[in-house]
Kinemage of the C-alpha trace (Angstrom):
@kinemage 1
@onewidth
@group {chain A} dominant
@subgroup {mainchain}
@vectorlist {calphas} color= white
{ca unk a 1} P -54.326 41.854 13.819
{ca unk a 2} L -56.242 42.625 17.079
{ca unk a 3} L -57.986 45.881 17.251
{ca unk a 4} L -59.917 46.774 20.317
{ca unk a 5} L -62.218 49.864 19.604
{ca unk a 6} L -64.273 51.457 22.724
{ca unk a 7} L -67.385 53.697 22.057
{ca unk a 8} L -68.976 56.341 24.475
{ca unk a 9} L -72.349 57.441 23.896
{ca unk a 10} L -73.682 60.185 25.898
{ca unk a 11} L -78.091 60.780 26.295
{ca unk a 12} L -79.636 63.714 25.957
{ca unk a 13} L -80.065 63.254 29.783
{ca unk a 14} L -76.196 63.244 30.457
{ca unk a 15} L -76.145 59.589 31.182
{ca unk a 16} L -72.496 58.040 29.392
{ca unk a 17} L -72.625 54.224 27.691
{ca unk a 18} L -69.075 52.871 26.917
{ca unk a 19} L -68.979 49.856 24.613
{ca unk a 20} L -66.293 47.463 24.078
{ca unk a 21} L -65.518 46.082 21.035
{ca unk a 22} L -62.715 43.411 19.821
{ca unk a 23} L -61.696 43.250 16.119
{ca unk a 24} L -59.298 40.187 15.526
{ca unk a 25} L -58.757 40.335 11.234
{ca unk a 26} L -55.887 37.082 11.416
{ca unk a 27} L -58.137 34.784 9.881
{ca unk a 28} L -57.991 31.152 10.155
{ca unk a 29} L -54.549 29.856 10.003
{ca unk a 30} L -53.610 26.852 8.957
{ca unk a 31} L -50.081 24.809 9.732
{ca unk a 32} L -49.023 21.562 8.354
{ca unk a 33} L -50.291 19.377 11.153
{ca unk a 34} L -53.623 18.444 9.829
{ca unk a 35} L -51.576 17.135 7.261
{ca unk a 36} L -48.725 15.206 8.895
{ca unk a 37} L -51.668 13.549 10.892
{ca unk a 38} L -53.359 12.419 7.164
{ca unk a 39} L -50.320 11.455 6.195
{ca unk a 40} L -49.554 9.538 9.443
{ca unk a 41} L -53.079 7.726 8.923
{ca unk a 42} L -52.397 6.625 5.442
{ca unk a 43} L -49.287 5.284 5.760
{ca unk a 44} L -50.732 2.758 8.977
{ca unk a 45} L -53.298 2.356 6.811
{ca unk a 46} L -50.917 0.880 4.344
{ca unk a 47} L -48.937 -0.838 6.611
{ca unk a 48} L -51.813 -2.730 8.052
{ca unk a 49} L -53.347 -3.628 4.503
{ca unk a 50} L -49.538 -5.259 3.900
{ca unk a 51} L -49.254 -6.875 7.367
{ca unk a 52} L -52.760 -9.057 7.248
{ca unk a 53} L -52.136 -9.843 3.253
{ca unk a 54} L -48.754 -11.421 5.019
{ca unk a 55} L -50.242 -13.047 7.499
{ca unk a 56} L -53.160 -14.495 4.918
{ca unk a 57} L -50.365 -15.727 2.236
{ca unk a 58} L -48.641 -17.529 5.542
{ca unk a 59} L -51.741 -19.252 6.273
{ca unk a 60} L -52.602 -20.235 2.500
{ca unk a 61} L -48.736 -21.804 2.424
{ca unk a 62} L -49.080 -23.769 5.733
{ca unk a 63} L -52.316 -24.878 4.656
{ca unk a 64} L -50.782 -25.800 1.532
{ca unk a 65} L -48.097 -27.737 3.141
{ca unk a 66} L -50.636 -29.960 5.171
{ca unk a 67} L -52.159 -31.036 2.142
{ca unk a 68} L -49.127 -31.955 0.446
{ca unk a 69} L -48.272 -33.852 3.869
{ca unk a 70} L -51.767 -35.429 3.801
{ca unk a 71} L -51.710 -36.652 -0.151
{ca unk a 72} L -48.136 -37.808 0.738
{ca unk a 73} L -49.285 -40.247 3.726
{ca unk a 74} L -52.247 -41.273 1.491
{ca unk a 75} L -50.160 -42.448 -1.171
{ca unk a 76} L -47.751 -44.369 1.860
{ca unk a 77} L -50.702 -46.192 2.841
{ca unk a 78} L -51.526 -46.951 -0.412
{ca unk a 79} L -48.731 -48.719 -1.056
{ca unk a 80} L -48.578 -50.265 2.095
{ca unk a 81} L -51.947 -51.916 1.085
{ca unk a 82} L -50.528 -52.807 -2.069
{ca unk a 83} L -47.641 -54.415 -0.281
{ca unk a 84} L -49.839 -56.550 1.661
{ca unk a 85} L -51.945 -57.939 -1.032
{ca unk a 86} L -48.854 -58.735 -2.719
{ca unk a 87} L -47.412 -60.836 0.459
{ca unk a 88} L -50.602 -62.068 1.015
{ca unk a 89} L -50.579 -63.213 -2.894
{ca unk a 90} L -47.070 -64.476 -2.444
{ca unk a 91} L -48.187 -66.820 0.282
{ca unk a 92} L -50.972 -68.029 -0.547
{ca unk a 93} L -49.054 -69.107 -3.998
{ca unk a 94} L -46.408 -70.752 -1.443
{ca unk a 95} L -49.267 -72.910 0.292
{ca unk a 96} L -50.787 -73.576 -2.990
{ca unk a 97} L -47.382 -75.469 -4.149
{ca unk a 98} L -47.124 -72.512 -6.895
């Protein structure tokens, strides 16, 4: 509530002093914005946590994958090698009458 209250004082002189004065007693409200916007911050808050723990498990997996590709041609070439010494074996054995 909003009370405005005006004073006149009067000297011994005769001379008049009018004061103004503004009473507001509503206190401080408060609505349920501040904490819609809290809300609002923890949930993005969440949502980005979850979004970049995606985006680190995706990387982990392709990273995975490349390895797996990489042991994969390793053990290709290894038995390509193995191949060769084989032939190589085989004709040398040939040209040795074996």
């Amino acid at each position: 509530m909003t009370e405005e209250r005006i004073t006149e004082t009067r000297t011994p002189s005769g001379d008049t002093h009018t004061t103004h004065t503004i009473v507001n007693d509503d206190g401080r409200r408060s609505g349920g914005g501040a904490w819609v916007i809290i809300l609002l911050l923890v949930v993005l808050a969440v949502v980005g946590i979850w979004f970049f723990t995606q985006q680190s498990g995706a990387e982990v997996a392709k990273d995975n994958a490349i390895a797996g590709a990489a042991e994969q041609v390793g053990n290709a070439a290894g038995q390509v090698g193995d191949a060769a010494q084989n032939a190589g074996e085989a004709i040398e054995g040939a040209a040795n009458g074996n």
